[in-house]
Each structure stands twice: as structure tokens, then as C-alpha cells.
TORVOVO-982504 format. One record per residue: x, y, z of N, C-alpha, C, O in turn; residue in three letters. Coordinates in steps of 0.05 Angstrom, whole numbers, padded with zeros to 5 digits, always signed. Last residue first. Example, Ala and Ser with C-alpha at 12.3 -4.5 7.8 and 13.67 -1.06 7.14 Angstrom:
% TORVOVO-982504
+00257-00045+00142+00273-00021+00143+00258+00001+00157+00268+00023+00161SER;+00264-00114+00156+00246-00090+00156+00264-00066+00156+00285-00066+00169ALA;
% end
This chain:
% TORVOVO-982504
-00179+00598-00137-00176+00605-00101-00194+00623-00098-00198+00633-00076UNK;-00165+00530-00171-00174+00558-00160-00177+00568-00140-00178+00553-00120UNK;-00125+00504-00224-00125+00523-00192-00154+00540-00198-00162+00555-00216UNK;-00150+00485-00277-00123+00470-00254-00112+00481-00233-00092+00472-00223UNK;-00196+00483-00313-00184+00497-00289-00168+00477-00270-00174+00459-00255UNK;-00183+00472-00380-00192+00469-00358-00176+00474-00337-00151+00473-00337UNK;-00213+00517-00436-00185+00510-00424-00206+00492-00392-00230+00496-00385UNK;-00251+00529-00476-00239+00518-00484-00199+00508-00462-00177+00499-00469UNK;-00286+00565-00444-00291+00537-00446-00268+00522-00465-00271+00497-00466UNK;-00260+00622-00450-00259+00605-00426-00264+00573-00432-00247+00557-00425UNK;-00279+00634-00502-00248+00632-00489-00244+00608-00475-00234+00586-00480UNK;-00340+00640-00487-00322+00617-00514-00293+00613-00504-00284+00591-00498UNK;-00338+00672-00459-00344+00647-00449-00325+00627-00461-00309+00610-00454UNK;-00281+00718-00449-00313+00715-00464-00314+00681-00450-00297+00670-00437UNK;-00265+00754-00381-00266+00735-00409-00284+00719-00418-00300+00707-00404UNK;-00277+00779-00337-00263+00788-00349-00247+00772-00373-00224+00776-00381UNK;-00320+00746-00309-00316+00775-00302-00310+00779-00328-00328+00783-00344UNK;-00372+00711-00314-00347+00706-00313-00342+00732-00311-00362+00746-00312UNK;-00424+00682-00267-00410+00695-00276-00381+00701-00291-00363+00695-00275UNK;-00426+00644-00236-00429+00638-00248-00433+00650-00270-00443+00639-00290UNK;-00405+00657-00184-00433+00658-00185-00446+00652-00214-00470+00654-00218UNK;-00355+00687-00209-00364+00669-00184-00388+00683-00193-00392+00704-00204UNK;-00284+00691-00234-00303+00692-00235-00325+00692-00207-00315+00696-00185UNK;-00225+00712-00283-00241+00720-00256-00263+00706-00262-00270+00703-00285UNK;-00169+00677-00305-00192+00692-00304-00203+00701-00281-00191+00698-00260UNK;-00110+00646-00339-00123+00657-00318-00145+00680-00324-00142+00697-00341UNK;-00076+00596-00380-00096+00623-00381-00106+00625-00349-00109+00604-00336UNK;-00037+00573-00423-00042+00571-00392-00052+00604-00399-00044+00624-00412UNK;-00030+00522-00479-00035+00545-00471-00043+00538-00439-00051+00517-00429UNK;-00021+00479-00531-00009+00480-00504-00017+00513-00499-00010+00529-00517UNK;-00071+00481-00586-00045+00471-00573-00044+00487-00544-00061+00504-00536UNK;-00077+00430-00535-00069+00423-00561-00085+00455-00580-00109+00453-00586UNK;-00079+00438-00473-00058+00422-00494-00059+00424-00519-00037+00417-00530UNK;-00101+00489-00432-00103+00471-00452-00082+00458-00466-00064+00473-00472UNK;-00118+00509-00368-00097+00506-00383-00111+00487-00408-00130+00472-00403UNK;-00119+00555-00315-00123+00535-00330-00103+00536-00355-00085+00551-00362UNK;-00142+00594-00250-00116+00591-00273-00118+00562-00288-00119+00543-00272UNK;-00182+00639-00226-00189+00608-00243-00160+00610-00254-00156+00630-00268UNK;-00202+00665-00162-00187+00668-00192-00177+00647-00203-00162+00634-00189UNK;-00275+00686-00150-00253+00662-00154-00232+00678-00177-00237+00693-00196UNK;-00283+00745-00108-00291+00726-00130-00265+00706-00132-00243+00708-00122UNK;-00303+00786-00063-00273+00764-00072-00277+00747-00085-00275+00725-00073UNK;-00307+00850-00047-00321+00834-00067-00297+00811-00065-00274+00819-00065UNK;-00294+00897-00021-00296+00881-00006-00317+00856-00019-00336+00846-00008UNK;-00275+00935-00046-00301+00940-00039-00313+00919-00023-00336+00920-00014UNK;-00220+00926-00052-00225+00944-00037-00259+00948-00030-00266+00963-00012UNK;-00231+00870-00080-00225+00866-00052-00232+00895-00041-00247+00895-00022UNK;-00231+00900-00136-00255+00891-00119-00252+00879-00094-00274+00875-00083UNK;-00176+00910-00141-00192+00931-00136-00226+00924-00119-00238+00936-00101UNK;-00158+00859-00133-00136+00866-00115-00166+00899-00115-00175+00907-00094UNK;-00176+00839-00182-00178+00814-00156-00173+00844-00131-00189+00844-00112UNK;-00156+00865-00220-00191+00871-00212-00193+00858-00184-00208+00866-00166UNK;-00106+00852-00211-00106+00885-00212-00129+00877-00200-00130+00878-00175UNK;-00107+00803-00229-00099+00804-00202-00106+00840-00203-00115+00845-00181UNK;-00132+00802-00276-00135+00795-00267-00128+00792-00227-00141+00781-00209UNK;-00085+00832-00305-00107+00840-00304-00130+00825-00286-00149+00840-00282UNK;-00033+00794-00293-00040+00820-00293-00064+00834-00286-00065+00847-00265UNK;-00060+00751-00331-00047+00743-00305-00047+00767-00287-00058+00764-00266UNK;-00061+00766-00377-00088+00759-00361-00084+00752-00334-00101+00749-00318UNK;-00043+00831-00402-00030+00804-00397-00060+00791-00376-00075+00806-00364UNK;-00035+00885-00430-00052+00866-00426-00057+00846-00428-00071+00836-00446UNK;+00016+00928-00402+00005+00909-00421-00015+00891-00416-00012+00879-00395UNK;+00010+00985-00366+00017+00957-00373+00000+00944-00385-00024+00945-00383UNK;-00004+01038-00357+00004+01032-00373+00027+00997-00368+00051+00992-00367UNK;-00070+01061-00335-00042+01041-00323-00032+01025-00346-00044+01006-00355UNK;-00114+01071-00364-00096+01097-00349-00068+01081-00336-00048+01093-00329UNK;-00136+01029-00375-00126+01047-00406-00104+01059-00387-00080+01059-00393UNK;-00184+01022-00347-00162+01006-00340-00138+01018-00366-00121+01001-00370UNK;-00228+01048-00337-00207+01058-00324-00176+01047-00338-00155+01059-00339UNK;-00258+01017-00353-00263+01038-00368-00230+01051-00350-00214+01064-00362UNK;-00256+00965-00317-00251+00969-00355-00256+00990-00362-00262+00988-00386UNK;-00269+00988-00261-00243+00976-00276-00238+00972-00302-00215+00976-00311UNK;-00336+00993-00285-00307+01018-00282-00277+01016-00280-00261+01032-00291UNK;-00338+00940-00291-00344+00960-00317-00323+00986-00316-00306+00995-00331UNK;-00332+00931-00235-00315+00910-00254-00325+00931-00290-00309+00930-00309UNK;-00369+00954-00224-00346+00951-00205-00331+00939-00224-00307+00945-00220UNK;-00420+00937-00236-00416+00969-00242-00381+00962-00235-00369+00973-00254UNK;-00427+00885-00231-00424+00885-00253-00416+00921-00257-00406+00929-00278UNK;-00426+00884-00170-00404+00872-00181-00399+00880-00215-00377+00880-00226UNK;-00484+00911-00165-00463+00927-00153-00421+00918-00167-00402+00932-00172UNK;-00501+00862-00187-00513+00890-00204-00481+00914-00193-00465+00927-00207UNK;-00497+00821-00154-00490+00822-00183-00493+00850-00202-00487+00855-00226UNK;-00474+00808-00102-00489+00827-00110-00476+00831-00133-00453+00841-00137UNK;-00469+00735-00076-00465+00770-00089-00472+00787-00106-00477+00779-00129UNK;-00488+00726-00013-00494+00720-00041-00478+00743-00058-00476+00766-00050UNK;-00445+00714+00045-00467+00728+00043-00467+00721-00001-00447+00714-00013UNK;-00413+00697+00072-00427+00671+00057-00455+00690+00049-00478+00682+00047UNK;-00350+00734+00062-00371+00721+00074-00392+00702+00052-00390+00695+00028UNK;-00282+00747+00068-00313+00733+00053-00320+00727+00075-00310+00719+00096UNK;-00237+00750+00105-00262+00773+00104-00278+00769+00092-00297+00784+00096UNK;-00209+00698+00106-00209+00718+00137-00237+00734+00129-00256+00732+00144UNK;-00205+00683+00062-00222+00659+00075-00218+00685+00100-00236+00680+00116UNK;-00183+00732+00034-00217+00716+00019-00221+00702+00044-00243+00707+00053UNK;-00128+00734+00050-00148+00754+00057-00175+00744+00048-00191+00752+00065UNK;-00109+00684+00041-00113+00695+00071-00133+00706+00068-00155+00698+00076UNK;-00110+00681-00024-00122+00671-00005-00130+00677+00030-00152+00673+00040UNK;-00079+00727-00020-00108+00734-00041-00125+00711-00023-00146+00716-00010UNK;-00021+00699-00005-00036+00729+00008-00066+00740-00003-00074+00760+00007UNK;-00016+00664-00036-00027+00661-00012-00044+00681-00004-00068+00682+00001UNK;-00007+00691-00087-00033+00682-00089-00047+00670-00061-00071+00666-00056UNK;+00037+00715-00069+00016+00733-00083-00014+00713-00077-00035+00719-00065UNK;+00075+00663-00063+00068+00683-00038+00047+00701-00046+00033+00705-00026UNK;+00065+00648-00122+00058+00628-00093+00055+00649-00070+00033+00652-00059UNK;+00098+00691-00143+00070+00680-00144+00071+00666-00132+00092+00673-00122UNK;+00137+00741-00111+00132+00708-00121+00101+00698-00118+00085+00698-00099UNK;+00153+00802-00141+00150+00783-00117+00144+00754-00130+00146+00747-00153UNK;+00155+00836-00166+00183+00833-00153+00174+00811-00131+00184+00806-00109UNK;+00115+00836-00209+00148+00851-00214+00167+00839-00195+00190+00831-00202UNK;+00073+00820-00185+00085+00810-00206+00111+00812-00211+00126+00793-00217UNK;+00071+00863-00143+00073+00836-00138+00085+00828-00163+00110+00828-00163UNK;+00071+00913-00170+00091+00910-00169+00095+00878-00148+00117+00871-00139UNK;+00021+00909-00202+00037+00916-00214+00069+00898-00195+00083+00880-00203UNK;-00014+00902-00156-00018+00882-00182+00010+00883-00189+00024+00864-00184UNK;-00011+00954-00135+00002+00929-00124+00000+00908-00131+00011+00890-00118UNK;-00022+00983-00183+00001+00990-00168+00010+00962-00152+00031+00950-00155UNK;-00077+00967-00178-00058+00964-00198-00031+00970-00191-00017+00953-00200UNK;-00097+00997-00123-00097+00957-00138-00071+00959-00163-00048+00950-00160UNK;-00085+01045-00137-00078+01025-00111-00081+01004-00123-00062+00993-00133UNK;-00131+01052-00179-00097+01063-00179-00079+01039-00156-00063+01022-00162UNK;-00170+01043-00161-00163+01030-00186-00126+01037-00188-00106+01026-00197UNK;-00175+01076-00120-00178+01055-00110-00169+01032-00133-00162+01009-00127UNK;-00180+01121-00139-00166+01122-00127-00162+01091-00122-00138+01085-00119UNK;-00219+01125-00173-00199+01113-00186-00172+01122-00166-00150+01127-00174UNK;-00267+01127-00143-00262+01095-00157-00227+01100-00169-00212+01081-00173UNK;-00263+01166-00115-00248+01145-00098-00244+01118-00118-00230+01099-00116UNK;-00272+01189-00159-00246+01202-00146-00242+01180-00139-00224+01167-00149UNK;-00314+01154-00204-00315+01177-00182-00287+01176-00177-00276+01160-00191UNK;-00341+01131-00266-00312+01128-00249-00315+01160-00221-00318+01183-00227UNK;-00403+01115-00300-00389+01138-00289-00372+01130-00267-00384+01122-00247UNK;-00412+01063-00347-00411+01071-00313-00397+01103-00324-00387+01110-00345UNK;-00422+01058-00403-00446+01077-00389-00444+01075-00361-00463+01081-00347UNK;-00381+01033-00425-00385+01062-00440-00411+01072-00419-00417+01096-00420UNK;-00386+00973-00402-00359+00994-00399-00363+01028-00403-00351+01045-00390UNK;-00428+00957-00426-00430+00962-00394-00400+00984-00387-00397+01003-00372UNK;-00436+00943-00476-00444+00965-00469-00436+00977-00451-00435+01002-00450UNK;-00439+00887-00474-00423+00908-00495-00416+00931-00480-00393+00936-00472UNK;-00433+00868-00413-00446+00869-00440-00439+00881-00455-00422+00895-00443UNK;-00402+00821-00360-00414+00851-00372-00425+00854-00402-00423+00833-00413UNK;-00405+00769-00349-00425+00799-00329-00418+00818-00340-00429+00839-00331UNK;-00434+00717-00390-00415+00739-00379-00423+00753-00359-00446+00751-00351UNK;-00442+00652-00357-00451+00673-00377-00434+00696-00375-00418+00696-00356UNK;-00431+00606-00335-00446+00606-00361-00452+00631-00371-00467+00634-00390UNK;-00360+00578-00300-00379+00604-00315-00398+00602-00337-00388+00597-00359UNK;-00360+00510-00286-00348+00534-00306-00374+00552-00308-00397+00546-00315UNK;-00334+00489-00225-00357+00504-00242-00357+00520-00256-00354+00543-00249UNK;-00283+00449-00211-00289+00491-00215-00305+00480-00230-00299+00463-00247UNK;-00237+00427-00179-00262+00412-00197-00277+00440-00193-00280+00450-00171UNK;-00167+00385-00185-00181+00413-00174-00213+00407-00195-00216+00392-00214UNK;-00165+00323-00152-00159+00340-00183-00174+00363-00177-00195+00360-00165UNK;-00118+00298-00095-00150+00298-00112-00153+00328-00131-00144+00350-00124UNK;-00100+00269-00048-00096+00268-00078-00119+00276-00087-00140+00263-00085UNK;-00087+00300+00012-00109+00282-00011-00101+00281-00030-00086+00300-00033UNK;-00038+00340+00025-00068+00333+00031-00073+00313+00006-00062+00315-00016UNK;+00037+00350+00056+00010+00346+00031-00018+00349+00046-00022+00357+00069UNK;+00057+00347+00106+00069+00372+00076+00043+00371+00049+00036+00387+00032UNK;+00046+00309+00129+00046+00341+00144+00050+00350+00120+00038+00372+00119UNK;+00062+00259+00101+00029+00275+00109+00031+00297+00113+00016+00310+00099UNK;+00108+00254+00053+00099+00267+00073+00077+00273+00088+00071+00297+00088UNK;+00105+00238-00005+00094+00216+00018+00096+00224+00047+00089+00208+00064UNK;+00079+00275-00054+00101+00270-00030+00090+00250-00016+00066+00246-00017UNK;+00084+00302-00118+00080+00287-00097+00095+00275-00081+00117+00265-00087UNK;+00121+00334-00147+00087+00337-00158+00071+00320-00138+00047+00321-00139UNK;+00169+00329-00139+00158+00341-00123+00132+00361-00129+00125+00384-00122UNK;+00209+00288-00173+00193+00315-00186+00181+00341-00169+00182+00364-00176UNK;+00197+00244-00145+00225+00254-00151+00223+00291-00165+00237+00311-00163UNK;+00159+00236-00152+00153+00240-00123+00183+00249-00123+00192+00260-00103UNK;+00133+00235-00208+00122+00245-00195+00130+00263-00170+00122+00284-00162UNK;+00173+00190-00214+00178+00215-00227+00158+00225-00221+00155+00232-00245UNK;+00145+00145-00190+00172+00153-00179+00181+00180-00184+00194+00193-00168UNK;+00098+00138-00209+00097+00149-00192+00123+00147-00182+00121+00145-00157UNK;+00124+00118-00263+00116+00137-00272+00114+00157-00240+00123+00180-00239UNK;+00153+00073-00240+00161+00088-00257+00153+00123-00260+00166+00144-00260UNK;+00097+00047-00227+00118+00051-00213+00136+00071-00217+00138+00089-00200UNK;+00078+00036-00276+00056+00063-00258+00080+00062-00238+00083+00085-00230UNK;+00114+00003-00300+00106+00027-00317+00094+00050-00293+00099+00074-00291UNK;+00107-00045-00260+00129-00027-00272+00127-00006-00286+00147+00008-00281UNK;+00044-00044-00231+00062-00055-00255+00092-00033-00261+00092-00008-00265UNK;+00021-00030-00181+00040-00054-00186+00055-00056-00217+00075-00069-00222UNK;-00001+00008-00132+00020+00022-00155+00029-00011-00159+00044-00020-00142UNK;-00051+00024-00097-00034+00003-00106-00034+00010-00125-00053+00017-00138UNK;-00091+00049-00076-00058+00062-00077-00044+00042-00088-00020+00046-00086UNK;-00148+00076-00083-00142+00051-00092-00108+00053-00104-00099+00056-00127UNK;-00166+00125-00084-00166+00108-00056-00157+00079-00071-00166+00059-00060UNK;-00184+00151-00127-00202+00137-00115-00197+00119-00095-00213+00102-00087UNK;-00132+00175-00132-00159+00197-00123-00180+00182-00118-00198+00193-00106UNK;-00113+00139-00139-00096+00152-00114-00114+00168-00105-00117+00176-00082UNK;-00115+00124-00188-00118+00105-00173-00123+00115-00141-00134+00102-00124UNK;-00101+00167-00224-00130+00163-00220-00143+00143-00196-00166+00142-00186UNK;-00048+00177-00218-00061+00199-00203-00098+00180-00208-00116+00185-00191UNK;-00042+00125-00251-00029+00128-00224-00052+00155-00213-00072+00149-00200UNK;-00052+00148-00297-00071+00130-00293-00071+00125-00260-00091+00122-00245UNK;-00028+00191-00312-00047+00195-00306-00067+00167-00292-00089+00167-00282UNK;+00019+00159-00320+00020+00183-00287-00005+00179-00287-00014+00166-00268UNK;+00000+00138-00365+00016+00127-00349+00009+00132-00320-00002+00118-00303UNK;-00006+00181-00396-00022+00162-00399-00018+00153-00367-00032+00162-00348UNK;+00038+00241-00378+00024+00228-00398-00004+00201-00381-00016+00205-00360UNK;+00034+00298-00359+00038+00276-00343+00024+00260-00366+00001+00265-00373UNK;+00070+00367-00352+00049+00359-00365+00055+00323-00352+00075+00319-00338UNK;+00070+00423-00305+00082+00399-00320+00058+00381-00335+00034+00382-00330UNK;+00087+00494-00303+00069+00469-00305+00076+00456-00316+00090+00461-00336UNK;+00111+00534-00250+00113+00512-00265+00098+00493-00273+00092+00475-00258UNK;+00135+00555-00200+00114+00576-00222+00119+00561-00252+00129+00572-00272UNK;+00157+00531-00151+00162+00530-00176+00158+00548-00200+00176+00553-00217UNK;+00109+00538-00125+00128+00540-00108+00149+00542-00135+00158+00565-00134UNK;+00064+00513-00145+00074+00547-00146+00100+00552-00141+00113+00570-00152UNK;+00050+00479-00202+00076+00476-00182+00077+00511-00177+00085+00529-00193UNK;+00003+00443-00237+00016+00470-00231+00036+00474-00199+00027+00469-00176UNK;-00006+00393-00274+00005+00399-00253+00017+00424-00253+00037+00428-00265UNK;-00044+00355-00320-00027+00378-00321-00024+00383-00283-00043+00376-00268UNK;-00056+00295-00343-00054+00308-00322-00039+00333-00336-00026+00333-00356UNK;-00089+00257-00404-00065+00275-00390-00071+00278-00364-00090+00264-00357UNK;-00130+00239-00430-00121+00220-00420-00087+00226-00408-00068+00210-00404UNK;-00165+00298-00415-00171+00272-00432-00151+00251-00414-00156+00247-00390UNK;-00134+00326-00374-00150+00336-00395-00138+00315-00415-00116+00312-00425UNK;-00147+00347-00293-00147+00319-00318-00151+00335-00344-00167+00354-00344UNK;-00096+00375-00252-00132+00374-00264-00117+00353-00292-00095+00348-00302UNK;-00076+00402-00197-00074+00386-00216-00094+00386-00223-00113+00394-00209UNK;-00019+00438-00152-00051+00430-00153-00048+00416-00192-00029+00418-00207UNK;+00018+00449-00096+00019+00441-00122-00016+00436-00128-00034+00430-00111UNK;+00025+00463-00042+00025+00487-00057+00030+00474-00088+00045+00486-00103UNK;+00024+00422-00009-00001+00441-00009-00002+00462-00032-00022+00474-00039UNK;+00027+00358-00042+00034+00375-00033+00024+00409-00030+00018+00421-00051UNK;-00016+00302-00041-00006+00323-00063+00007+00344-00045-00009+00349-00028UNK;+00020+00235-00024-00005+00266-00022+00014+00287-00040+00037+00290-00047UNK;+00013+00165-00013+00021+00188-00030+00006+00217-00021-00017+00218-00013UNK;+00017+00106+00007+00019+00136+00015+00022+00151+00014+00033+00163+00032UNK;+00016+00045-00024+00026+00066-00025+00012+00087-00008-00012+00084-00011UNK;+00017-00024+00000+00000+00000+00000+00018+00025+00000+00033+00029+00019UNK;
% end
């Protein structure tokens, strides 16, 4: 009987007869053929027996890789991240050209981006995305969200967003809105995924089934391998 766990700061998701594995600690995705994947399938149903030479193999370069540990204290569970994909947008053509931006909104658009800005710049994703986590599980609440107030809030970040001259990267833009709608005290999911063929890694905003800040079509074509 094997004893395997995923380690806290690695996460994974299935696409077809792959694994992909995001490594923060690393800022690294690996890809896991047939093989791994069949090992990671055994491990998520509790069924740890690794016997043929090939899944041996394969869960050796896993645990040599430090995509898994046989540490308890350092891991949890084996088990594939599982996100409800967004069915519709929240904003509409339109929604960007008819908010009006006040002082504090872009006082408050300024601040986020600034610290969007210079996490990315000089800090480490794994420590960025803890710190998004702390703050969501300390000050969310289980209160519903207010879709009308979220859809003005996220329109004036796109009408604003021209005035901060960085490029329009999703990783970026995404942590800016994450980091401006925390000031109102909104903490939606931030989805990082991925597709193979071909090979792409995308991040978004969402919740409620909503997507913030990418078309659907986009979106359905990758699967979510973190969310927080």
C-alpha cells in the first residue's frame, strides 16, 4: 500500500487521458502522460496500489519531481481541482461606456494596480496568491453576491483600466480587478487553467457563475487546474 499526497502548494486537473500539474512554489506546469495519469486516477479513488512497472516508474517521477510527497504534514489528498465553469458573462457590450468612475473609484483602481503591478514585478506567485487567499477565507462572507453592484465595479475597472500603462497580460489584469474589488470588499474566484493542443495557460475572474473578465467561448476551451 502506497501513501502518497499532493503537496499544499501544487494543484492538478485531468484533460482527456493527460494530467497537467501546476507547481507554485516553482511557477511551473508539467504535463503527465497516460501512465502518471492512470497512477493519479488510482490515488484519487483510494485505490494506492501502484504494481506494474510502468505506474511505478511513472509514480517515482512524480515523487522525484515534487508533484507528490509521501509526507502527510506537507500534503493533503490526492485529488484534481473541480471549478464550475462560468455560463454567462457579467458585462455586455455596453457596460464599460455607461458607468461613471468617481475620485475614490480611481483612487482605489490606482492602488490595486500598483500592487498588481509590483507583486508580479518583484515578488513570487505562490506568496501573491497566498496572500489573495488569507485575505478571501479571513473577510468573505457567505453572504450571495451582489451582481448589479459587481457588474458596475468590474465595468469601471474596464473603463479605467487604459490609465495604467501595462500590457494586457491575463495574469495581470486579473490580479489588478482581484486586488480593486477586494477594496469593496467583493472576492470572487481566480481560475488559472490550461489547454494542450495547442499548449496554452490562461487565468480569469469569476463566481456565481458569472465570468468577469473573459468571453465564455475563451474560457470553455481550457480546464481549471487552480482555483482560489
Amino acid at each position: 500500500m502506497v501513501q502518497v499526497f499532493l503537496p499544499h502548494h501544487v494543484h492538478f486537473c485531468y484533460r482527456g487521458d493527460a494530467a497537467v500539474f501546476l507547481d507554485l512554489a516553482k511557477d511551473d506546469y508539467t504535463f503527465v502522460g497516460a501512465e502518471g495519469t492512470e497512477v493519479l486516477r488510482s490515488l484519487t479513488s483510494h485505490n494506492s496500489n501502484v504494481t506494474s512497472p510502468e505506474q511505478r516508474a511513472a509514480l517515482d517521477e512524480m515523487l522525484n519531481g515534487g508533484l507528490l510527497t509521501m509526507d502527510r504534514s506537507a500534503g493533503r489528498a490526492v485529488s484534481p481541482t473541480m471549478m464550475s465553469s462560468a455560463t454567462q458573462p457579467l458585462l455586455d457590450d455596453e457596460a464599460v461606456t455607461r458607468v461613471r468612475a468617481s475620485s475614490s473609484h480611481l483612487y482605489n483602481f490606482f492602488v490595486a494596480s500598483t500592487i498588481a503591478d509590483a507583486r508580479l514585478r518583484w515578488g513570487q506567485l505562490h506568496r501573491t496568491i497566498a496572500r489573495v487567499q488569507q485575505r478571501k477565507a479571513k473577510r468573505s462572507t457567505a453572504a450571495p453576491l451582489d451582481i448589479d453592484r459587481t457588474r458596475e465595479l468590474v465595468a469601471i475597472f474596464g473603463r479605467l483600466r487604459a490609465l495604467f500603462p501595462r500590457r494586457y497580460l491575463c495574469l495581470y489584469d486579473s490580479l489588478a480587478l482581484i486586488e480593486f474589488l477586494a477594496r469593496y470588499e467583493i472576492f470572487p474566484s481566480w481560475i488559472f487553467a490550461v489547454r494542450l493542443e495547442p499548449w496554452g495557460a490562461h487565468c480569469w475572474v469569476q463566481e456565481a457563475g458569472y465570468i468577469f473578465n473573459e468571453e465564455i467561448e475563451e474560457a470553455e476551451g481550457y480546464t481549471p487546474v487552480m482555483a482560489i
